[in-house]
N, CA, C and O atoms as a printed pandas DataFrame, in Angstrom:
     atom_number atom_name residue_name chain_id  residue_number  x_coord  y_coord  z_coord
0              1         N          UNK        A               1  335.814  106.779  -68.171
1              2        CA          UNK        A               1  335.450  105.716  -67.281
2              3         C          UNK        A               1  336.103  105.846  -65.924
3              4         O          UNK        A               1  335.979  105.209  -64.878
4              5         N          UNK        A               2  336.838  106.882  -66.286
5              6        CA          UNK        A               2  337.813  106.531  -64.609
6              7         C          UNK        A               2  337.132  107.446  -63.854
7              8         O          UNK        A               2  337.338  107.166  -62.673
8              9         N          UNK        A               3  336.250  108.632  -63.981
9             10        CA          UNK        A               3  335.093  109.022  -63.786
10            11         C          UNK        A               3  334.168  108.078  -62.433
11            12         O          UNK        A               3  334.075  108.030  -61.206
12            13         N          UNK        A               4  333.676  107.495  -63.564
13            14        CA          UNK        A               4  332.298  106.549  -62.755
14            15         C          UNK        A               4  333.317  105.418  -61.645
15            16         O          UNK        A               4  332.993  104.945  -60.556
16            17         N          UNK        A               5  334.547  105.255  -62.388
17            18        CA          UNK        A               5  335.325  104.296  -61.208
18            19         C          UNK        A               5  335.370  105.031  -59.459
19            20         O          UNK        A               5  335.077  104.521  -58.378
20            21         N          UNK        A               6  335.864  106.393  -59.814
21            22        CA          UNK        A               6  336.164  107.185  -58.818
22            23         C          UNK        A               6  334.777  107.604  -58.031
23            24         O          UNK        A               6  334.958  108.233  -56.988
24            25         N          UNK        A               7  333.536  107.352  -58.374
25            26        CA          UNK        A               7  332.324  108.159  -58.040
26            27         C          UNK        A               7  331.825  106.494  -57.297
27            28         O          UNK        A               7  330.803  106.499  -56.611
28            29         N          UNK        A               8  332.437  105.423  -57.445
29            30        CA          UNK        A               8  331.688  104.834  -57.012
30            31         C          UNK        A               8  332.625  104.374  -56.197
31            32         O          UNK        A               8  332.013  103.820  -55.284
32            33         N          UNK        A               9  333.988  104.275  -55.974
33            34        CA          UNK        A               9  334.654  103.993  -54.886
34            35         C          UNK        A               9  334.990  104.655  -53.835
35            36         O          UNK        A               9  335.771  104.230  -52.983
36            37         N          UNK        A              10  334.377  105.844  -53.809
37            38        CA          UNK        A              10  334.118  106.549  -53.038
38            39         C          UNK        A              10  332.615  106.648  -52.178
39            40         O          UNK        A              10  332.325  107.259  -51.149
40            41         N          UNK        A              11  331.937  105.905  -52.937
41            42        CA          UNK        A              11  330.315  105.665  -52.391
42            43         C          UNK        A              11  330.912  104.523  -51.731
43            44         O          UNK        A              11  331.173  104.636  -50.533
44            45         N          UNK        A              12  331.185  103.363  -52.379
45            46        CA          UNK        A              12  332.099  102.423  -51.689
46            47         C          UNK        A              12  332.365  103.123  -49.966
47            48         O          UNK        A              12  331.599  103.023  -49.008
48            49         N          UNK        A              13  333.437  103.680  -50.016
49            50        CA          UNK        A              13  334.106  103.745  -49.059
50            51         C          UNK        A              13  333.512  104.715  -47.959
51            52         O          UNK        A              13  333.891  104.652  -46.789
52            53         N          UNK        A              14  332.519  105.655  -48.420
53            54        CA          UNK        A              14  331.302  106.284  -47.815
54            55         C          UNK        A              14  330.231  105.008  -46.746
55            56         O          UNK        A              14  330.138  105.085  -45.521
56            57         N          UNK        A              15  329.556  103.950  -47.598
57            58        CA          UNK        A              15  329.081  103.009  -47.213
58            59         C          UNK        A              15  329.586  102.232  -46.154
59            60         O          UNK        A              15  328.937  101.854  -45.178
60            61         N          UNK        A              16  331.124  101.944  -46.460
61            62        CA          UNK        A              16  331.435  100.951  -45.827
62            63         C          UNK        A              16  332.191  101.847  -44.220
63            64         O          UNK        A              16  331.920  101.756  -43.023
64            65         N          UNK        A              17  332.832  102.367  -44.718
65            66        CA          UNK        A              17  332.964  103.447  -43.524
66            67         C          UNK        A              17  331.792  104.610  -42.521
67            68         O          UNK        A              17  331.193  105.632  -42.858
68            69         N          UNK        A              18  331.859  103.878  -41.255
69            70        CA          UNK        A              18  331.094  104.532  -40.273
70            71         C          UNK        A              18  331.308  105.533  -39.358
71            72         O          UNK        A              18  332.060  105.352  -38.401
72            73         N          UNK        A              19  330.725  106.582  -39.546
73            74        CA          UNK        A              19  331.113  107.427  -38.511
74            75         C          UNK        A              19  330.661  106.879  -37.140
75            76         O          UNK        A              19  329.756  106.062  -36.971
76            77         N          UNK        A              20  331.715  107.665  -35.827
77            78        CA          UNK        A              20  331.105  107.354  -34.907
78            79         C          UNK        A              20  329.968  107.302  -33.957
79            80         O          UNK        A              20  329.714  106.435  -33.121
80            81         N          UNK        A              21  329.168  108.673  -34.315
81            82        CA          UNK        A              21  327.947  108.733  -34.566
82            83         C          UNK        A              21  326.926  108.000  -34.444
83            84         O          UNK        A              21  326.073  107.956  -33.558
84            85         N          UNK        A              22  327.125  107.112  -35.890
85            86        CA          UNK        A              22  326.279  106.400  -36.265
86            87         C          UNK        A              22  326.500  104.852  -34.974
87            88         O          UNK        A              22  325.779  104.347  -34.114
88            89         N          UNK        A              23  327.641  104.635  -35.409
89            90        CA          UNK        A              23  327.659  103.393  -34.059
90            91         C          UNK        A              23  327.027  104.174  -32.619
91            92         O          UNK        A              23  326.287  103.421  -31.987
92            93         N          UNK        A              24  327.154  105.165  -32.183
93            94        CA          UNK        A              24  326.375  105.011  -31.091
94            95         C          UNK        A              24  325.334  104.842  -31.093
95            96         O          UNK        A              24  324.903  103.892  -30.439
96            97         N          UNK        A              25  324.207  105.903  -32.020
97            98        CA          UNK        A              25  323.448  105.804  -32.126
98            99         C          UNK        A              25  323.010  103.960  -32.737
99           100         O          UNK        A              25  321.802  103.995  -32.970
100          101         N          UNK        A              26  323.233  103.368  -32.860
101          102        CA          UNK        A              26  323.545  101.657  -33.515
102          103         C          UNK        A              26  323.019  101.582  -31.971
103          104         O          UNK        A              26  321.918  101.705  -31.435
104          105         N          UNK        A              27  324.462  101.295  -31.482
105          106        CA          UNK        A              27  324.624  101.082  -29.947
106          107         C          UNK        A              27  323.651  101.239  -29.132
107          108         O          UNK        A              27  323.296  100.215  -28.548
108          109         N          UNK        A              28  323.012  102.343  -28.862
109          110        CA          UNK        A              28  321.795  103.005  -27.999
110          111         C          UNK        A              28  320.605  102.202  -28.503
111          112         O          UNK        A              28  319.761  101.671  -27.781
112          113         N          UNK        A              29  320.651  102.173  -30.145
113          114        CA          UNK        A              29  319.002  101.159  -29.856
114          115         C          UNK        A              29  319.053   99.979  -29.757
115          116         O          UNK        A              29  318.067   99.253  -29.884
116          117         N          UNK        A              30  319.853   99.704  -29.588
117          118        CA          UNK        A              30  320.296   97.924  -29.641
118          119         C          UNK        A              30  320.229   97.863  -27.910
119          120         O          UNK        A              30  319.646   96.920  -27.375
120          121         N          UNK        A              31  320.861   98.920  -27.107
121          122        CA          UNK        A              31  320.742   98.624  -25.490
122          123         C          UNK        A              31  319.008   98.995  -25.088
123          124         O          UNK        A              31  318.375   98.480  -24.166
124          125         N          UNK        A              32  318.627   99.768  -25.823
125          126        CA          UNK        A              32  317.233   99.796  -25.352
126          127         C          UNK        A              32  316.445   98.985  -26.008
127          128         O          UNK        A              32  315.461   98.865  -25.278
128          129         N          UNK        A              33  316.304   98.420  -26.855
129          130        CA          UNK        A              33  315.685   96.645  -27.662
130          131         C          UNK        A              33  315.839   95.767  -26.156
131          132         O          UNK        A              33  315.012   95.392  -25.325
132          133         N          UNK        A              34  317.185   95.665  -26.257
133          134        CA          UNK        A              34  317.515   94.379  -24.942
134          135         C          UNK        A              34  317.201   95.073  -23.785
135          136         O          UNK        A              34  317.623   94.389  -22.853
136          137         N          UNK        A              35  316.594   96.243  -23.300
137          138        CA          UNK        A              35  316.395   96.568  -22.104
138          139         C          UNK        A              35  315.230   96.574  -21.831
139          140         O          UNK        A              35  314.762   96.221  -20.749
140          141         N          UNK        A              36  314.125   97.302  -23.543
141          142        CA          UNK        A              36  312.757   97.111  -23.417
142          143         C          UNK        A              36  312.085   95.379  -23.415
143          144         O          UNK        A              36  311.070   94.998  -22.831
144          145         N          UNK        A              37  313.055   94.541  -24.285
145          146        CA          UNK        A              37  313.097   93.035  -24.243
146          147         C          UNK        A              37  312.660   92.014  -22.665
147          148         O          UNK        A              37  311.847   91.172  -22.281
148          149         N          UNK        A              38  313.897   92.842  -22.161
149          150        CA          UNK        A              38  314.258   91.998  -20.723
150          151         C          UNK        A              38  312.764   92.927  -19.645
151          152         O          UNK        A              38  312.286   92.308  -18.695
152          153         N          UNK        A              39  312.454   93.762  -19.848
153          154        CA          UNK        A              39  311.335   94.282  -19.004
154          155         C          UNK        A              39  309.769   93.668  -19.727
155          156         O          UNK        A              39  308.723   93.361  -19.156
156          157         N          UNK        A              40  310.068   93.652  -20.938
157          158        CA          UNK        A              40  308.406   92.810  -20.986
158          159         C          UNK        A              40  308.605   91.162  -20.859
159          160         O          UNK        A              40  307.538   90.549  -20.875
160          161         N          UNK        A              41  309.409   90.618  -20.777
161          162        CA          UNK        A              41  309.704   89.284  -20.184
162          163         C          UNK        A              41  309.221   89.752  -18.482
163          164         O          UNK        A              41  308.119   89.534  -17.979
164          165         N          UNK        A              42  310.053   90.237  -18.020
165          166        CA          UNK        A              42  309.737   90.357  -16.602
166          167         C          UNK        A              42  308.544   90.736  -16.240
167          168         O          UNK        A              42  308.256   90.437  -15.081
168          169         N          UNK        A              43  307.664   91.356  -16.912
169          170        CA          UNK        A              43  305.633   91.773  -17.039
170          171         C          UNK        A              43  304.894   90.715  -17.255
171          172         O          UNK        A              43  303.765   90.508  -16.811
172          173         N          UNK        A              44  305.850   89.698  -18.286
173          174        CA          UNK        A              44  304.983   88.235  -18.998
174          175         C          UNK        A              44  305.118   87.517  -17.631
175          176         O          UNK        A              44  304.223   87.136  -16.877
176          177         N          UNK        A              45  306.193   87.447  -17.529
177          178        CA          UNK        A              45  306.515   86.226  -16.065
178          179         C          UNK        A              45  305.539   86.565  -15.382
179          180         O          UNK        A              45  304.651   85.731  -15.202
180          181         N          UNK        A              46  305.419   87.937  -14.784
181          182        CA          UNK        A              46  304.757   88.117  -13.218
182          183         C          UNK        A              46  303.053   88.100  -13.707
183          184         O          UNK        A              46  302.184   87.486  -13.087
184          185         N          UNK        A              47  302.867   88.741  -14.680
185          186        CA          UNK        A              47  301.712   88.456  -15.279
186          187         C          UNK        A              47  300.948   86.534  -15.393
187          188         O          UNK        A              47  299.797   86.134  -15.572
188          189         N          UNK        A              48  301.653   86.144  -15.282
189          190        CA          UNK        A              48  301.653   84.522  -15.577
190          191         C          UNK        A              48  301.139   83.634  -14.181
191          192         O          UNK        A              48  300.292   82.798  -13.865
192          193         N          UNK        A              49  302.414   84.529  -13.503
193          194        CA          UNK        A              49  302.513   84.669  -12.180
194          195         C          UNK        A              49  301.065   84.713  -11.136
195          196         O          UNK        A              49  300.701   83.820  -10.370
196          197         N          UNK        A              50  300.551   85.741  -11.329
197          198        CA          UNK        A              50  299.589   86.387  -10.422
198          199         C          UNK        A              50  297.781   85.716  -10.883
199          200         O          UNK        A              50  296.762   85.724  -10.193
200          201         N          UNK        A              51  298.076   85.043  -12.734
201          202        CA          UNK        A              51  297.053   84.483  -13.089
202          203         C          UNK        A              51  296.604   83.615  -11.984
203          204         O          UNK        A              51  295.494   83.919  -11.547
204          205         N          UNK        A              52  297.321   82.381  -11.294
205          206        CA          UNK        A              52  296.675   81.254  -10.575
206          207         C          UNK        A              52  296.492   82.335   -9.608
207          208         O          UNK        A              52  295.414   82.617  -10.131
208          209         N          UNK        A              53  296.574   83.116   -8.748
209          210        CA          UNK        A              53  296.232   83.838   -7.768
210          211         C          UNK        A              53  294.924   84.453   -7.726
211          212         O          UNK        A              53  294.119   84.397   -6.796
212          213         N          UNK        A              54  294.780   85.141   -9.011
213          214        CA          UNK        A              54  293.588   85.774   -9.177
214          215         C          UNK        A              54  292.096   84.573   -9.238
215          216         O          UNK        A              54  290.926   84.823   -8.945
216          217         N          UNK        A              55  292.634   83.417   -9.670
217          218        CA          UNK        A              55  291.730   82.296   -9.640
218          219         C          UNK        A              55  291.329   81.942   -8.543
219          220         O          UNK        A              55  290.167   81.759   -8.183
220          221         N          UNK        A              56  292.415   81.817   -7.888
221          222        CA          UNK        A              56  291.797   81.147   -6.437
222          223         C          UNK        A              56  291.358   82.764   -5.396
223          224         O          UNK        A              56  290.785   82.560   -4.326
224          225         N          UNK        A              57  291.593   83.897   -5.704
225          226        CA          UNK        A              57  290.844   84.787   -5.164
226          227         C          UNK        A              57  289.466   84.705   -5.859
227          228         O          UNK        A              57  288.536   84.705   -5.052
228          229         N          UNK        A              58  289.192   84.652   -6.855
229          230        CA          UNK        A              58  287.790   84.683   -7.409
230          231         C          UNK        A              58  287.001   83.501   -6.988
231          232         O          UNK        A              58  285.807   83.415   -7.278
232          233         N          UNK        A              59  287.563   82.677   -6.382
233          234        CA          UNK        A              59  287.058   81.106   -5.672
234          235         C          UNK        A              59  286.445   81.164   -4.175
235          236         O          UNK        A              59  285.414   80.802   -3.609
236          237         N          UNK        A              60  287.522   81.750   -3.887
237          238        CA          UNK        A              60  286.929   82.962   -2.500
238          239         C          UNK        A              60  286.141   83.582   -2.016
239          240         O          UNK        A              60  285.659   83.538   -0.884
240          241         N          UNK        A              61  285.801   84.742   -3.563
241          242        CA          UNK        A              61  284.891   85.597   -3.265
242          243         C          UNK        A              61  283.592   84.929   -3.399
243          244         O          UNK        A              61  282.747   85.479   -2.693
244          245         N          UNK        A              62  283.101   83.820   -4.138
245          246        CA          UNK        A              62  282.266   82.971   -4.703
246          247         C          UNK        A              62  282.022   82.666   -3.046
247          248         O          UNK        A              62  281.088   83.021   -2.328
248          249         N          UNK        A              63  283.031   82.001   -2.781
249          250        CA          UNK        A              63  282.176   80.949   -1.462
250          251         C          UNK        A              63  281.525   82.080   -0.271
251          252         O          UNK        A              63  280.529   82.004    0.448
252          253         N          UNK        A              64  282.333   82.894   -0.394
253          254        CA          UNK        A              64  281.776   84.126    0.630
254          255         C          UNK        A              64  280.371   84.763    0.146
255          256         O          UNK        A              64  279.466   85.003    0.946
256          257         N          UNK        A              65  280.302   84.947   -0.866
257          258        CA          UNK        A              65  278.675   85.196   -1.699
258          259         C          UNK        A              65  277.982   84.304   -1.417
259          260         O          UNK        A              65  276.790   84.560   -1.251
260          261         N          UNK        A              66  278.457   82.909   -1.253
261          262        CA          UNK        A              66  277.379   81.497   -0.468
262          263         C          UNK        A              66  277.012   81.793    0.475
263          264         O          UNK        A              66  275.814   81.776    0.762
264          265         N          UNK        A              67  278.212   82.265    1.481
265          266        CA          UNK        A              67  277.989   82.158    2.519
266          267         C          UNK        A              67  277.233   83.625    3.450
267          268         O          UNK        A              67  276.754   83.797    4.571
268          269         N          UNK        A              68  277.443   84.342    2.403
269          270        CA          UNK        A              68  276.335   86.031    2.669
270          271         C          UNK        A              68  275.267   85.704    2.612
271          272         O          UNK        A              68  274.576   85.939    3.603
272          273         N          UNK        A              69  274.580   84.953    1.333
273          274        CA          UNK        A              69  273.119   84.657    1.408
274          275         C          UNK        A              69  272.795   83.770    2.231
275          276         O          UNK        A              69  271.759   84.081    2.817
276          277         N          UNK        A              70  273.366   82.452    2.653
277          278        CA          UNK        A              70  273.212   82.180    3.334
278          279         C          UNK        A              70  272.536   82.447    5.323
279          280         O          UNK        A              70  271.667   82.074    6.112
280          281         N          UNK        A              71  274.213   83.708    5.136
281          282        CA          UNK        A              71  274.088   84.365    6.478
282          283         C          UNK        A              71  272.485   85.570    6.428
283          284         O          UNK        A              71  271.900   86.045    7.401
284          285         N          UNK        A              72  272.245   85.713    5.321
285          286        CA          UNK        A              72  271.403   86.324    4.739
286          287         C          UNK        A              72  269.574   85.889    5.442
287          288         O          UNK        A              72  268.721   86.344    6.203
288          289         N          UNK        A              73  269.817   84.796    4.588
289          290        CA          UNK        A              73  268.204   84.323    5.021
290          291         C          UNK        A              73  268.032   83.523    6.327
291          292         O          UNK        A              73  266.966   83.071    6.742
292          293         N          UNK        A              74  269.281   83.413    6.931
293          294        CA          UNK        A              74  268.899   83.415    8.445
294          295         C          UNK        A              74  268.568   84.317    9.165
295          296         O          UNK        A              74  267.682   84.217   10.013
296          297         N          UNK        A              75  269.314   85.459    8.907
297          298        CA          UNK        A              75  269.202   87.097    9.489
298          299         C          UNK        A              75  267.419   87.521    9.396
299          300         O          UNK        A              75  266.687   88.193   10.122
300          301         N          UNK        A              76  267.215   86.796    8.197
301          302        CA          UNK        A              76  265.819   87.201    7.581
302          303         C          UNK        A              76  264.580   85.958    8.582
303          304         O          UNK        A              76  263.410   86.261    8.812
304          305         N          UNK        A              77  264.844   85.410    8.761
305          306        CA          UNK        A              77  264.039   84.184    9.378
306          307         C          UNK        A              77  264.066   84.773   11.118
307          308         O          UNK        A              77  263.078   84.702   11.849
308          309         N          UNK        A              78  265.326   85.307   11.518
309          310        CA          UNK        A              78  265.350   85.513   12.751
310          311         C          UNK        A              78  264.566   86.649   13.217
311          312         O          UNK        A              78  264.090   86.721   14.350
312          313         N          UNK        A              79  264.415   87.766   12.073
313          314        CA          UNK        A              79  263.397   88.940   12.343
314          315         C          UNK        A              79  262.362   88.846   12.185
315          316         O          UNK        A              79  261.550   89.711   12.513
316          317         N          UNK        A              80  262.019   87.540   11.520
317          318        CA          UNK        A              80  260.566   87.274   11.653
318          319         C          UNK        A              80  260.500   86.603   13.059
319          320         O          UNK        A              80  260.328   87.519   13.864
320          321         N          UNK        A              81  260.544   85.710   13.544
321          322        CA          UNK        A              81  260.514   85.097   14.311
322          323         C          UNK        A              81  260.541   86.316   15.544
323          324         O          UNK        A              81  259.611   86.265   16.348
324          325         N          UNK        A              82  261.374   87.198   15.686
325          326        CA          UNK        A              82  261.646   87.879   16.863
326          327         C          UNK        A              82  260.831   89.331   16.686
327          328         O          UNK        A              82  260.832   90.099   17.648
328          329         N          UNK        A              83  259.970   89.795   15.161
329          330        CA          UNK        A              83  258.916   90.735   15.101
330          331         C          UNK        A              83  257.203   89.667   15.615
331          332         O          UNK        A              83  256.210   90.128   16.178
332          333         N          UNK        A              84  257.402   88.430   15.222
333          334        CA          UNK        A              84  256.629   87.730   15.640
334          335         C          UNK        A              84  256.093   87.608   17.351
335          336         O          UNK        A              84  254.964   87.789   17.808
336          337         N          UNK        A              85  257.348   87.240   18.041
337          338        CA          UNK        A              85  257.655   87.095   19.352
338          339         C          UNK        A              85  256.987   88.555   20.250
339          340         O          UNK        A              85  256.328   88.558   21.291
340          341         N          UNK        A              86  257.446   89.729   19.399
341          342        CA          UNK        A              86  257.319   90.607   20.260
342          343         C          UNK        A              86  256.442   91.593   19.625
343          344         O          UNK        A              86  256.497   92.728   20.099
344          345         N          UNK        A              87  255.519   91.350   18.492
345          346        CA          UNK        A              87  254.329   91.606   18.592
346          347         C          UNK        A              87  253.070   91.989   19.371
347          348         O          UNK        A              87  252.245   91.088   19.523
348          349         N          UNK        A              88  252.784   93.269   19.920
349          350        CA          UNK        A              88  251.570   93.159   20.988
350          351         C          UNK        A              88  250.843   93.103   20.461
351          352         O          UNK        A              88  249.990   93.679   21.136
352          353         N          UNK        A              89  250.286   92.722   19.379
353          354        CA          UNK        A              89  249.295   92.513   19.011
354          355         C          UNK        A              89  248.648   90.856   19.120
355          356         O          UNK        A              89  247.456   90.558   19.197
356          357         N          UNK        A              90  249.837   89.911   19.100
357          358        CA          UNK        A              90  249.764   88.803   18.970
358          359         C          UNK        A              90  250.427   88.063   20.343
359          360         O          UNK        A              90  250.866   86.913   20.362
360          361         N          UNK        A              91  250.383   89.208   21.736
361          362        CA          UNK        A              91  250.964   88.283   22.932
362          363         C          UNK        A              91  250.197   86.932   23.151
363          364         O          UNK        A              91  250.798   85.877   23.356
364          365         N          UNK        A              92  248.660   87.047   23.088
365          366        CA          UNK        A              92  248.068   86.204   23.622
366          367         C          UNK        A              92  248.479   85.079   22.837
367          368         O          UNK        A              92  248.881   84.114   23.487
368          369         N          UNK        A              93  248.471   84.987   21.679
369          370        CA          UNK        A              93  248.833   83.813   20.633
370          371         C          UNK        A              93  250.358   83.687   21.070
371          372         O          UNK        A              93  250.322   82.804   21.927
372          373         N          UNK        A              94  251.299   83.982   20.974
373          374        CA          UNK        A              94  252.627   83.580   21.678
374          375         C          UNK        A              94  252.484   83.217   22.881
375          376         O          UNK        A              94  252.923   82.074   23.005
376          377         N          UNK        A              95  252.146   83.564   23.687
377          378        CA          UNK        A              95  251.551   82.953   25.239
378          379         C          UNK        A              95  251.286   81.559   24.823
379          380         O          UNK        A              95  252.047   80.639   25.123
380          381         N          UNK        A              96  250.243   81.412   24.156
381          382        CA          UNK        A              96  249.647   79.967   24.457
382          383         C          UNK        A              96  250.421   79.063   23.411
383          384         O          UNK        A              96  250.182   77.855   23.425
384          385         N          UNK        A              97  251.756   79.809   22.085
385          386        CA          UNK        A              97  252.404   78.669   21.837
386          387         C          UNK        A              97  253.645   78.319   22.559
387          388         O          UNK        A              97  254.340   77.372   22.189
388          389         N          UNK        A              98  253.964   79.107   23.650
389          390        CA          UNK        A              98  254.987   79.253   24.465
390          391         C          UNK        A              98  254.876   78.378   25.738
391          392         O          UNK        A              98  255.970   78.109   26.235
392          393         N          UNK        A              99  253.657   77.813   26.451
393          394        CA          UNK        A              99  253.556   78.047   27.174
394          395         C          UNK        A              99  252.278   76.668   27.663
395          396         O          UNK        A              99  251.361   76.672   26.842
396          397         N          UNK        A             100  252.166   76.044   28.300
397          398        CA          UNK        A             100  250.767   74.785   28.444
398          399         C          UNK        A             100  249.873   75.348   29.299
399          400         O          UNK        A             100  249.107   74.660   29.972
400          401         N          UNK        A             101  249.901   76.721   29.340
401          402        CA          UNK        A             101  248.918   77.466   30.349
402          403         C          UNK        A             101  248.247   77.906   29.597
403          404         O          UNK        A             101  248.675   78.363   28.537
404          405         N          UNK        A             102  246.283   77.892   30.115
405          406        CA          UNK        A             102  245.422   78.056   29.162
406          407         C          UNK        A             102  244.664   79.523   30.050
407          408         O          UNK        A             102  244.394   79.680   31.241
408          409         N          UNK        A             103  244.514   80.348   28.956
409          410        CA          UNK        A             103  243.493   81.614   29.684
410          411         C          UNK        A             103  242.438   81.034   30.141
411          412         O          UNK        A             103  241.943   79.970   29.771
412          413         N          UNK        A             104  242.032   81.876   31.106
413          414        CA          UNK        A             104  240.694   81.398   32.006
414          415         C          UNK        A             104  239.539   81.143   31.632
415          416         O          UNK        A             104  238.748   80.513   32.334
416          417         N          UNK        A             105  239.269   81.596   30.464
417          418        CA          UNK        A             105  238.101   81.361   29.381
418          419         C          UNK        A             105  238.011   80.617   28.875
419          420         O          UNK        A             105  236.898   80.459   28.374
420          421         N          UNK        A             106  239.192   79.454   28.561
421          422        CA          UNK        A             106  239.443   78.623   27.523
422          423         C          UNK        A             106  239.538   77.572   28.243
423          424         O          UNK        A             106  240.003   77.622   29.381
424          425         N          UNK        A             107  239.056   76.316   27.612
425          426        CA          UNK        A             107  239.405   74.892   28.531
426          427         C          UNK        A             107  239.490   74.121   27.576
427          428         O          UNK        A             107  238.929   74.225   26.485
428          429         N          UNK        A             108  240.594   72.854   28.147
429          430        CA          UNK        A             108  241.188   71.916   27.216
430          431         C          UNK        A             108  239.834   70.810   26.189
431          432         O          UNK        A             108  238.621   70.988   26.297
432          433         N          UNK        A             109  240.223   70.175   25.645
433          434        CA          UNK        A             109  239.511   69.442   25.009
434          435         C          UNK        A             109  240.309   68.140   24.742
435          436         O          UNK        A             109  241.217   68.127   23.911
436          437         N          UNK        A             110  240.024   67.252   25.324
437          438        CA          UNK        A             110  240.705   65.874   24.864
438          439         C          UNK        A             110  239.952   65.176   24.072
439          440         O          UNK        A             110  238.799   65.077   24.492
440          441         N          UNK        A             111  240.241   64.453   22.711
441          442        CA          UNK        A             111  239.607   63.792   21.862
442          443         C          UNK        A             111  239.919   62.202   22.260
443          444         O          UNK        A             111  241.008   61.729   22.587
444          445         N          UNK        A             112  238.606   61.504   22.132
445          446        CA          UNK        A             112  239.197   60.111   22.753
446          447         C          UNK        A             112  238.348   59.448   21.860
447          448         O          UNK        A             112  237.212   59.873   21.646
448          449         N          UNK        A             113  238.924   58.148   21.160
449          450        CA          UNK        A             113  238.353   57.374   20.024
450          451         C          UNK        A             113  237.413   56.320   20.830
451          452         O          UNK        A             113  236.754   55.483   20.212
C-alpha cells in the first residue's frame, strides 16, 4: 500500500505544483481575453455610435431623391417649352401666342351676344 500512497502523492504534488511555463502561458491568455474583450467593447460602442448617423444620412439621401425628381421634371417641362419656342416649324404659331399681332391674311373676329 505504501506503493499506491507514494504514486499518488506525487501526482498530488505534480498537480498542484506549477511550472513556470505554464503560468505564463496562463498569463498570456488571460492578457489577450482582456485585450481582445476591451477591443470588441470599443467596436460595440462605436458601432452603436455611428447607427443614429447612418439614419439621419439615409434621411438625406431620401430628401435629395425628392428633390432630383423634382429638379427633374422641371428640367423636362423647360425643354419642352424651349424645343417648342424654337421650333421653325411652328414660328408662326409662337408668333401669334406671343404676341397680339395678327398676319396680314388673318383678321380678328369679335363675338358679340
Amino acid at each position: 500500500m505504501s506503493m499506491s500512497r507514494q504514486r499518488r502523492s506525487s501526482r498530488r504534488q505534480t498537480i498542484t505544483t506549477t511550472h513556470p511555463e505554464h503560468q505564463w502561458v496562463a498569463t498570456e491568455i488571460t492578457i489577450k481575453l482582456v485585450i481582445n474583450g476591451i477591443l470588441s467593447a470599443v467596436a460595440l460602442f462605436s458601432l452603436f455610435k455611428l447607427i443614429p448617423y447612418q439614419w439621419s444620412q439615409q434621411a438625406q439621401l431620401k430628401e435629395i431623391r425628392v428633390e432630383i425628381e423634382e429638379t427633374e421634371k422641371r428640367v423636362s417641362q423647360l425643354r419642352n417649352d424651349f424645343r417648342h419656342n424654337f421650333d421653325p416649324y411652328k414660328i408662326d404659331k409662337v408668333m401669334e401666342e406671343q404676341s397680339p399681332r395678327l398676319q396680314p391674311t388673318q383678321r380678328r373676329i369679335f363675338w358679340l351676344n
